[in-house]
N, C-alpha and C positions, 0 to 999 in steps of 0.2 A: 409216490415220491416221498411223503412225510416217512414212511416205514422205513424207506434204507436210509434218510437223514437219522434216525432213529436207531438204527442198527449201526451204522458207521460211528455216532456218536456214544454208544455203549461197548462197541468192540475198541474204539480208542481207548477210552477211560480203564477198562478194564487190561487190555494189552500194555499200556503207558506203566499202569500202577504196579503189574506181574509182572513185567521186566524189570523196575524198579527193585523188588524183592528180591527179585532173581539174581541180578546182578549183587546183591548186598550178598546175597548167600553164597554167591563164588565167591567172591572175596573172603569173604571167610574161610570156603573150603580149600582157597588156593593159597591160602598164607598172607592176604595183601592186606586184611586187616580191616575195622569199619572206616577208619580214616581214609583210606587211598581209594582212588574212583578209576571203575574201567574207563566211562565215560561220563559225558554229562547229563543231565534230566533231559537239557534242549534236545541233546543230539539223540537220546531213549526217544523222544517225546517227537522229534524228525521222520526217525526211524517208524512207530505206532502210527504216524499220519498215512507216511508211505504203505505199508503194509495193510491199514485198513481201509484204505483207498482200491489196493490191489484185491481184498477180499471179498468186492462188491460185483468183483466178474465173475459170468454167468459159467457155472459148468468147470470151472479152473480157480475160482477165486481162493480156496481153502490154499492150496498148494502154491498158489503164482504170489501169496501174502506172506507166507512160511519163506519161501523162497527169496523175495523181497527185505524180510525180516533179516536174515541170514546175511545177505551180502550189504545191509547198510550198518548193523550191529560187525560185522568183519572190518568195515573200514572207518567205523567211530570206534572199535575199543583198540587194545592194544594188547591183547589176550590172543590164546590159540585158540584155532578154531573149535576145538574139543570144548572146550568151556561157554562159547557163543552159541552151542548147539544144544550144549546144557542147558542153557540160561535159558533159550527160547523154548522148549521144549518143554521146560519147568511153565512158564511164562502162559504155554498154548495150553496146558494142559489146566492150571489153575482156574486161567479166563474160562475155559469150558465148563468147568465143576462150579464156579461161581456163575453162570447166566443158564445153568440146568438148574441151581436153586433157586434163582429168580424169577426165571420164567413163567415158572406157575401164578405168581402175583402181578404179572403185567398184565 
């Protein structure tokens, strides 16, 4: 039980903080600037709870938190979906390559 307390609370943090990036970096690439926000931290930070909540099921987790991901980042930003799918993607792909170089020290 402490293991997935322990997983859930390293795939938030790291999910929370890669969307966070993610999101700065479309903004950029889409013209809106560092000032202007797709959404909020809380509602990034909403979104990461839900999704890594959904990633702790058995057999479907990886896909049903992507999934999850997707349609709460669609109805908190105010962006196309083409960019929500960036962002996550950018997002999924970081947190991976960040807790593959960590892993070995835990």
């Amino acid at each position: 039980m402490l293991e997935l307390v322990i997983i859930f609370i390293i795939n938030l943090i790291f999910t929370t903080s890669f969307l966070w990036i993610g999101m700065k970096c479309m903004q950029v690439f889409t013209g809106v600037g560092w000032s202007g926000e797709f959404c909020s931290f809380k509602e990034i930070g909403i979104a990461a709870v839900a999704a890594s909540a959904a990633s702790i099921v058995p057999y479907i987790g990886t896909l049903l938190s992507f999934v999850v991901l997707l349609a709460l980042l669609v109805k908190f930003t105010e962006t196309s979906i083409k960019d929500v799918i960036l962002m996550v993607i950018f997002a999924r792909v970081a947190s991976f390559v960040a807790v593959s170089l960590l892993a070995p020290l835990l």
